[in-house]
N, C-alpha and C positions, 0 to 999 in steps of 0.2 A: 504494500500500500504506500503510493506515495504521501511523502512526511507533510506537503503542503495541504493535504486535504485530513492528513491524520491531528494536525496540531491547529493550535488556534495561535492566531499573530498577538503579539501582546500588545499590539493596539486594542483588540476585540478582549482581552484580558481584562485593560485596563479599564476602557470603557465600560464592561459590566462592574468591575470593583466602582469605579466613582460614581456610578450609576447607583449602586445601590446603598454607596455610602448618602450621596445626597437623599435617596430616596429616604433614609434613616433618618437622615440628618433633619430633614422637613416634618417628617412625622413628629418629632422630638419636641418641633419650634411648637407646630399645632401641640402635642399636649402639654408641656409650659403655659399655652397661651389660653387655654380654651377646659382643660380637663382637671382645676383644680381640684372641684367636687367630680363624684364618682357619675360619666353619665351612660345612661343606658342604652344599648347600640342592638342588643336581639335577648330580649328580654328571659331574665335567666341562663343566658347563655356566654352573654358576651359584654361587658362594662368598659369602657375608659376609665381609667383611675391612675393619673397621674401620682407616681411617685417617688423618692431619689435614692438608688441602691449606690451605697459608699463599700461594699462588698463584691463579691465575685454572686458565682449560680448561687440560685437559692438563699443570699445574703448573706455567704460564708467567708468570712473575715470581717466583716463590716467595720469600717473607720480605718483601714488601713489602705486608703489609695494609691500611695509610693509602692508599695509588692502590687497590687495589681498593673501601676503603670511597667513598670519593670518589667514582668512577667509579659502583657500584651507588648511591650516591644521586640522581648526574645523572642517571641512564640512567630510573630510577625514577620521579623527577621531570616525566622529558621523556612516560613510559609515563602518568602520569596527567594531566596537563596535557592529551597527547591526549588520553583519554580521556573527558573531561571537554568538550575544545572540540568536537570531531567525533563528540560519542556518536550527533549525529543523523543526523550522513552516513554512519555504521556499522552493517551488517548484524549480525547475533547471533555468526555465526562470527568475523568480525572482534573483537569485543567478546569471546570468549570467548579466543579466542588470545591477545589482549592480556592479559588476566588472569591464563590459563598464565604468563605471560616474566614479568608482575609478581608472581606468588605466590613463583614461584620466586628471584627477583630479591631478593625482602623476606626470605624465609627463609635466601638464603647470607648475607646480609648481616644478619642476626639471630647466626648463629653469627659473623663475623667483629670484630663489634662486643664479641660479651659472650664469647667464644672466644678471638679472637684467630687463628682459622683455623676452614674449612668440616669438618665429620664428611663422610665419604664412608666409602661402605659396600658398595656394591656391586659386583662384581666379576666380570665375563666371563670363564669358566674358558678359554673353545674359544677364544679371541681376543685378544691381547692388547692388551690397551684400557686407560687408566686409570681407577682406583676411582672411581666416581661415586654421586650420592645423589636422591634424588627429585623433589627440586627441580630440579637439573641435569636431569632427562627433562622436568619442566614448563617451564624455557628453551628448551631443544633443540627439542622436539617444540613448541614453539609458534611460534619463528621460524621452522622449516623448514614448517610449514603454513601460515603467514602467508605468505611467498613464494611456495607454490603459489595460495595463494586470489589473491595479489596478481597471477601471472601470468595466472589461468584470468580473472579479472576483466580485464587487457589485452584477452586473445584476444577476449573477448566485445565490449568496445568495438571493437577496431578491424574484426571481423565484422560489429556495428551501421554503422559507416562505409561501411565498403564495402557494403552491403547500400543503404545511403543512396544513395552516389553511381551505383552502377549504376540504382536507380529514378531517378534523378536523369537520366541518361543517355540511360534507353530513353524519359522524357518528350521527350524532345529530338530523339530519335529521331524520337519519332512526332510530335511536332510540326510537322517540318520534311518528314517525307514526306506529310503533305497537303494540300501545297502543291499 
């Protein structure tokens, strides 16, 4: 397969990261501006409820922003370095998951820097869950796709193996039977 149709340009990279950094980023300004009280969006299901996580997932660490800035710039760092060394051993889906974790990655870390803490906004009425923001679905849902791509990818090599070693096999087979 040629690699121009296998890889994405990192203009097309970029573009979705800034894309959906801004796209985050607006969200944020709308709940700042508009979502101080809790407002109702699909009744029982779905709330705006602005409000400031100085923590990581699930508001673990809270008040310690410095390790979170830190952390989101290694973690960052490490996502485009890959990015960047393996873009040709990377299929599209991989290249685009990566993007998800880093758009979302650059966006918390945008409010933690000039904030001081992430806006979360979102809020599961049926569930209780804590308030998250758009960025957090482009983390979540990119590392948890990246791990199915990364397993469906295993199955498929070690399927190629075994598929190997049984032709491998039945040559041997038939080699030796005629004799």
């Amino acid at each position: 397969m040629d690699n121009q149709k296998k890889n994405l340009s990192y203009k097309v990279i970029i573009i979705i990261v800034v894309g959906l950094i801004l796209i985050d980023q607006l969200s944020k300004i709308i709940a700042v501006n508009r979502f101080q009280n809790s407002v109702i969006i699909l009744d029982g299901i779905l709330n705006f409820t602005y409000t400031q996580n100085t923590g990581g997932a699930f508001g673990i660490g809270s008040g310690n922003v410095f390790m979170f800035i830190l952390t989101n710039i290694i973690v960052i760092g490490l996502i485009i370095k890959f990015l960047i060394t393996q873009k040709k051993m990377m299929d599209k889906k991989t290249q685009i998951l990566l993007s998800l974790i880093l758009a979302g990655g650059i966006s918390n870390l945008i409010d933690r820097v000039f904030r001081g803490f992430v806006v979360d906004f979102i809020d599961l009425a049926f569930f209780d869950f804590p308030v998250f923001n758009i960025a957090d679905i482009c983390v979540v849902s990119g590392w948890i796709m990246l791990v199915i791509v990364t397993i469906i990818y295993a199955k498929g090599e070690n399927k190629k193996k075994e598929v190997k070693n049984n032709i491998e096999k039945c040559g041997k087979n038939i080699g030796s039977s005629n004799r």
